[in-house]
C-alpha positions in Angstrom: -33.3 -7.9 8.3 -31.5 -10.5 10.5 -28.7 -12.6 9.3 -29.4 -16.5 9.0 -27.5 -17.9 7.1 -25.9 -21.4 8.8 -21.8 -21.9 8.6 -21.3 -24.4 6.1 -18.5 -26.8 6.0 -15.5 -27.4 3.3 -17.5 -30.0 2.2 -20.5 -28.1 1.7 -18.6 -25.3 0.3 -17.6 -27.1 -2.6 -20.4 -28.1 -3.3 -22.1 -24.8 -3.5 -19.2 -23.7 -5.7 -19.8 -26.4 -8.1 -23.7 -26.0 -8.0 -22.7 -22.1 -8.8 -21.0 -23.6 -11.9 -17.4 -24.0 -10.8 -15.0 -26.5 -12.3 -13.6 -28.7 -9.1 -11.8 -31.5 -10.8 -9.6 -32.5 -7.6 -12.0 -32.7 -4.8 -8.9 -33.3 -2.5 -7.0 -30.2 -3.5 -9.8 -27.7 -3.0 -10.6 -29.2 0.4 -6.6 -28.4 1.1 -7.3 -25.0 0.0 -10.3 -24.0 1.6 -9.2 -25.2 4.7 -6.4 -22.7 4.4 -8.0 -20.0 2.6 -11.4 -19.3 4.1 -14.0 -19.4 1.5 -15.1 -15.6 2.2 -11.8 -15.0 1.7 -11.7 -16.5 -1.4 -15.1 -15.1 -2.4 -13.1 -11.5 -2.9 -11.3 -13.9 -6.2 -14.6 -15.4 -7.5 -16.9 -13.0 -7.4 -15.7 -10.6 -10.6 -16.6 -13.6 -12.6 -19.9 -14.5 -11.4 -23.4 -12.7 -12.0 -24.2 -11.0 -8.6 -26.9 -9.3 -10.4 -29.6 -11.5 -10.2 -29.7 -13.0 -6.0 -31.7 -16.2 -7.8 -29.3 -16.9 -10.0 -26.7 -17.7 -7.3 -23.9 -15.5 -7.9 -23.3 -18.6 -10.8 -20.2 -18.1 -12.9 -20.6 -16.6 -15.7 -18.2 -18.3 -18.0 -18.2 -22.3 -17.9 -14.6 -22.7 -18.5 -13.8 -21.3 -14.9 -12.1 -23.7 -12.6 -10.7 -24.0 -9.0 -7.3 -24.0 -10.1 -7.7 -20.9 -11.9 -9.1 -18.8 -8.6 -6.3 -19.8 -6.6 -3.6 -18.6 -9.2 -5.1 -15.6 -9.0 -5.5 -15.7 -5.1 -1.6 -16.4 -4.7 -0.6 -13.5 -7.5 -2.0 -11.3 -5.2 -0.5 -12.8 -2.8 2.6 -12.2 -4.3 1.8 -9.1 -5.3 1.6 -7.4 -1.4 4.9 -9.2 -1.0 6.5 -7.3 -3.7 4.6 -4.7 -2.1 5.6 -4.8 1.5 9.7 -4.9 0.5 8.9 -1.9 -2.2 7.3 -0.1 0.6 9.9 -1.0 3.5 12.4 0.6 1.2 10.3 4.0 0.9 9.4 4.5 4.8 12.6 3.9 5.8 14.2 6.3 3.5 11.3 8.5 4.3 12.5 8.3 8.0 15.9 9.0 7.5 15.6 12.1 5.7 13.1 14.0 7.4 15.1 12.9 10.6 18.5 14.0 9.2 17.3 17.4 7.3 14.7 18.8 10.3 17.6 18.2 12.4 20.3 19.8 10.8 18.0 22.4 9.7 17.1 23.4 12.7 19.8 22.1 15.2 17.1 21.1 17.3 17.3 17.3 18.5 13.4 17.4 19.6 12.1 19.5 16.3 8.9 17.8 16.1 7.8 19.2 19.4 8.3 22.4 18.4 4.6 24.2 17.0 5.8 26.0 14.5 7.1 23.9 12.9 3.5 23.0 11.2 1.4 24.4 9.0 -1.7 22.9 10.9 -1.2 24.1 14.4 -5.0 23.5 15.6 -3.9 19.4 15.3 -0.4 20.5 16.8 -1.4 18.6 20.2 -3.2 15.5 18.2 0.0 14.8 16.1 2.3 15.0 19.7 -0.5 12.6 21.2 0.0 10.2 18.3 3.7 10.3 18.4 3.6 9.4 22.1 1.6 6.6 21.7 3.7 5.2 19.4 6.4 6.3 21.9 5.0 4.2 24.9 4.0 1.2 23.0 7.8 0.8 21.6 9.8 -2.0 23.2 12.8 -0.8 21.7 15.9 -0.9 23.9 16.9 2.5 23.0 13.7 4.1 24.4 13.8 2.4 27.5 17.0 3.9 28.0 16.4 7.0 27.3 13.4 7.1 29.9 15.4 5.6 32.4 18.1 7.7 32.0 16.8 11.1 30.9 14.1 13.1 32.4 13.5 15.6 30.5 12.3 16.2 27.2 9.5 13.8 27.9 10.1 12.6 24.2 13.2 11.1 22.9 15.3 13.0 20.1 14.2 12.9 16.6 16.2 10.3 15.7 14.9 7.6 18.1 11.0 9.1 18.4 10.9 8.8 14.6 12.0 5.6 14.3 9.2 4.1 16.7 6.4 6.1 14.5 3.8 3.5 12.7 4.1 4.5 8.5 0.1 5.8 8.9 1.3 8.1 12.0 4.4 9.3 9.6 1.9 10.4 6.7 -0.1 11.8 9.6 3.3 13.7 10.5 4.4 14.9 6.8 0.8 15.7 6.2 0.7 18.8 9.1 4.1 19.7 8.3 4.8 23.3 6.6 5.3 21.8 3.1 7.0 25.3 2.2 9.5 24.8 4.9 13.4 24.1 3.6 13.8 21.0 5.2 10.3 19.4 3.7 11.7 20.7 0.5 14.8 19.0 0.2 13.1 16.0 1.5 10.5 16.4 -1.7 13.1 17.1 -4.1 15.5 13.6 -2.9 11.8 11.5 -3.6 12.3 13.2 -7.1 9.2 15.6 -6.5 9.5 19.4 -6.8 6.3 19.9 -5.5 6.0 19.2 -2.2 1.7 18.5 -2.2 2.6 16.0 -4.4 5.0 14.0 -1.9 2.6 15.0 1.1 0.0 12.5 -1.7 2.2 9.6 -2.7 2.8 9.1 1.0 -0.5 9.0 2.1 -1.3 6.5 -0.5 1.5 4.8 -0.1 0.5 4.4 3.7 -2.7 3.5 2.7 -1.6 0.5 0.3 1.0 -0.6 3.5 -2.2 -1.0 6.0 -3.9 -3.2 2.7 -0.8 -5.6 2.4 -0.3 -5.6 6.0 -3.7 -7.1 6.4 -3.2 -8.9 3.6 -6.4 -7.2 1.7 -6.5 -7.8 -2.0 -5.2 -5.5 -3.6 -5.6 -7.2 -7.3 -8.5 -5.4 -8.2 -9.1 -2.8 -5.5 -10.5 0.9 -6.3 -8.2 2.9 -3.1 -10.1 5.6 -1.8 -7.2 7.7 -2.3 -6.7 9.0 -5.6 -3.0 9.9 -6.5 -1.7 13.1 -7.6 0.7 12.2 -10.8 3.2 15.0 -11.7 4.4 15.6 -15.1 6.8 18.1 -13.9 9.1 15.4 -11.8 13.0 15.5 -12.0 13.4 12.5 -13.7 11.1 10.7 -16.2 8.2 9.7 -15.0 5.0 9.9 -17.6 4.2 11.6 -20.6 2.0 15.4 -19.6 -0.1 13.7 -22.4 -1.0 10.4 -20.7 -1.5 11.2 -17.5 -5.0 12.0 -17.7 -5.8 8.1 -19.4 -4.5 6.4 -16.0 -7.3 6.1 -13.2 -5.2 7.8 -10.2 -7.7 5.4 -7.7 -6.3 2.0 -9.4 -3.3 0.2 -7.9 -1.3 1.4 -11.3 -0.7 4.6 -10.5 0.3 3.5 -7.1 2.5 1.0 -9.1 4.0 4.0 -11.1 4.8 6.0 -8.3 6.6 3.4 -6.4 8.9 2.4 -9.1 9.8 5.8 -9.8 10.9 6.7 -6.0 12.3 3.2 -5.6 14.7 4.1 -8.9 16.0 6.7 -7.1 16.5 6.0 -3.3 17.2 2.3 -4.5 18.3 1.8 -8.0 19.5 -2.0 -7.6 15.8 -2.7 -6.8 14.7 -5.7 -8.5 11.2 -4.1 -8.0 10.1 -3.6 -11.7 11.2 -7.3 -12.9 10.0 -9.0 -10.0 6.9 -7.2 -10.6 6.9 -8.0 -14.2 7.3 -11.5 -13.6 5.0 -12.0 -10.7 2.1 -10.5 -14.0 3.7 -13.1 -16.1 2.6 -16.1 -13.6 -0.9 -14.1 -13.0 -2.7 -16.6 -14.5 -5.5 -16.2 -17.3 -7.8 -14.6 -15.5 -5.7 -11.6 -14.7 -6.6 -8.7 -16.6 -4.3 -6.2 -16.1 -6.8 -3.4 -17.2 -8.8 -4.1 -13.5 -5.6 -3.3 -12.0 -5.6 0.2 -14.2 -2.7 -0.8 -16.3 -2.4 1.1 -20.2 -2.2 -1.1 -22.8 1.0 0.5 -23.5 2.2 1.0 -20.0 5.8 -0.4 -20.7 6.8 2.4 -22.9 6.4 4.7 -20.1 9.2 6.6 -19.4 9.3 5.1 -15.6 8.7 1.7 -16.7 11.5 1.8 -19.4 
C-alpha cells in the first residue's frame, strides 16, 4: 500500500479537527498552537478520545463536549510531567554514579575495575560492555578526559571515577545489568537504593533508563504502556507498598515507575519536592486526565511511599 496522503496546512488542520467534532472556539489560539505543536504530535493527546474503530467515521470524537483548550492542558501536563521527570531522574543517575564508582573502587582498590572480566557475571558481553564504555569515552568533550589522554598512556581508559562519569544512563543500566549482582560492592550499592535484593535494583534501573530516553525525546509519557514491566518488592527496607496490593498495580504503567522513583528519591534525597510537585502538577491535569490510564489506585495516596 503506498502512502498518499498530501501535507495539510494549520489552516486545514483545524479544520479537519473541527469536521472530526472538535470544539475550536479561538481560531487564533489553535493556529498559535499547532504551529508550535505539530498536529501528529498532538494526535498522541486526541486520539484516546476519538473512535479509531471505524476508518469512515474519521477518528471523530467521541464525546461533544471536547474542546481545543482541553487537548492542550493535557499536552502541557505531560509536558510537565517529563520535567518533573528529568530532575527526579538526574537525582537517581547521579547518585547511581557515585556509588558504584566509590564502592567498586574501594572494594577492590582498583582505579580501572570495570576493565577487569571478572568482575561480571556475563563475561561472553565482557568485550561489548568495554566497547560501549569507550564510545562513550571518545565522544566526551570533557576537559578531564582530554587530559588524561594527553597525559597518560596507559590504561587506554581513564579511572573509574572519570570513565563513569562520561557513561550515557542507557550504557550505565547496560553496565549494572552484566555486573555480578552477588558481588559485595553491587550489594551495598542495592541496599543504599533501599533494595535488598539486588535483581530488583538491576530492574528499576533499566526502567528508569528507559523512562529517561522517553522524556529526553520528549515522548508522552501520560498514558504510555513501557515495555518494561517493573519488579515491585514488598520486602524493601523502608516502606514502600502493602505485600497485599502489589499485585492490583499494572508494573507496565508509568505508576509503578512513579512509585519507585519516590521511594529511592526519599532516600538519596529526602528534601525532594518530588511527591508535591508531582501532586500538584495532577491537580492542574485538566479534566480529561484520568489518572487510572496512568495506572494510579484509587487509593494510591495511602500507600506507605506516598504517605
Amino acid at each position: 500500500m503506498r502512502y498518499t496522503k498530501s501535507p495539510l496546512s494549520i489552516e486545514q488542520q483545524i479544520t479537519k479537527l473541527k469536521q472530526r467534532g472538535l470544539i475550536i472556539e479561538n481560531t487564533k489560539n489553535a493556529a498559535n498552537n499547532l504551529s508550535n505543536i505539530s498536529f501528529y504530535r498532538l494526535r498522541a493527546y486526541t486520539y484516546p478520545f476519538q473512535d479509531n474503530s471505524n476508518v469512515e467515521n474519521n477518528h471523530h470524537f467521541l464525546k461533544d463536549d471536547i474542546n481545543f483548550e482541553v487537548i492542550i492542558t493535557l499536552y502541557r501536563f505531560d509536558s510537565r510531567l517529563r520535567s518533573i521527570l528529568f530532575n527526579a531522574l538526574e537525582k537517581i543517575e547521579i547518585a547511581l554514579r557515585t556509588k558504584l564508582i566509590y564502592e567498586y573502587s574501594i572494594e577492590t582498590n582498583d582505579s580501572h575495575w570495570f576493565t577487569n572480566k571478572s568482575a561480571y557475571y556475563n563475561q561472553e558481553k565482557f568485550n561489548f560492555i568495554i566497547e560501549k564504555i569507550t564510545e562513550d569515552v571518545n565522544r566526551s568533550e570533557e576537559d578531564f578526559i582530554s587530559h588524561y589522554q594527553t597525559k597518560y598512556i596507559s590504561p587506554a581508559l581513564p579511572p573509574a571515577w572519570m570513565t563513569l562519569e562520561t557513561l550515557s544512563f542507557g550504557n550505565i543500566s547496560k553496565l549494572i545489568a552484566n555486573l555480578d549482582c552477588k558481588s559485595v560492592p553491587f550489594r551495598r550499592i542495592s541496599t543504599a537504593f533501599g533494595l535488598p535484593n539486588p535483581f530488583i535494583l538491576e530492574n528499576w534501573i533499566y526502567s528508569f533508563s528507559v523512562l529517561r530516553n522517553y522524556c529526553a525525546h520528549h515522548s508522552r509519557i501520560w498514558n504510555r504502556r513501557f515495555h518494561v514491566k517493573m519488579k515491585l518488592p514488598y520486602n524493601t527496607i523502608f516502606p514502600f507498598i502493602d505485600k497485599n496490593m502489589i499485585s492490583s498495580i499494572h508494573s507496565n504503567k508509568i505508576f509503578a515507575i512513579l512509585s519507585s522513583i519516590q521511594y529511592v528519591i526519599s532516600i538519596i534525597s529526602p528534601e525532594s519536592d518530588f511527591k508535591n510537585t508531582l501532586i500538584n502538577a495532577i491537580a492542574g491535569g485538566g479534566k480529561l486526565l484520568n489518572l487510572k490510564d496512568m495506572g494510579f489506585p484509587k487509593n494510591w495516596q495511602t500507600f506507605a511511599v506516598w504517605k
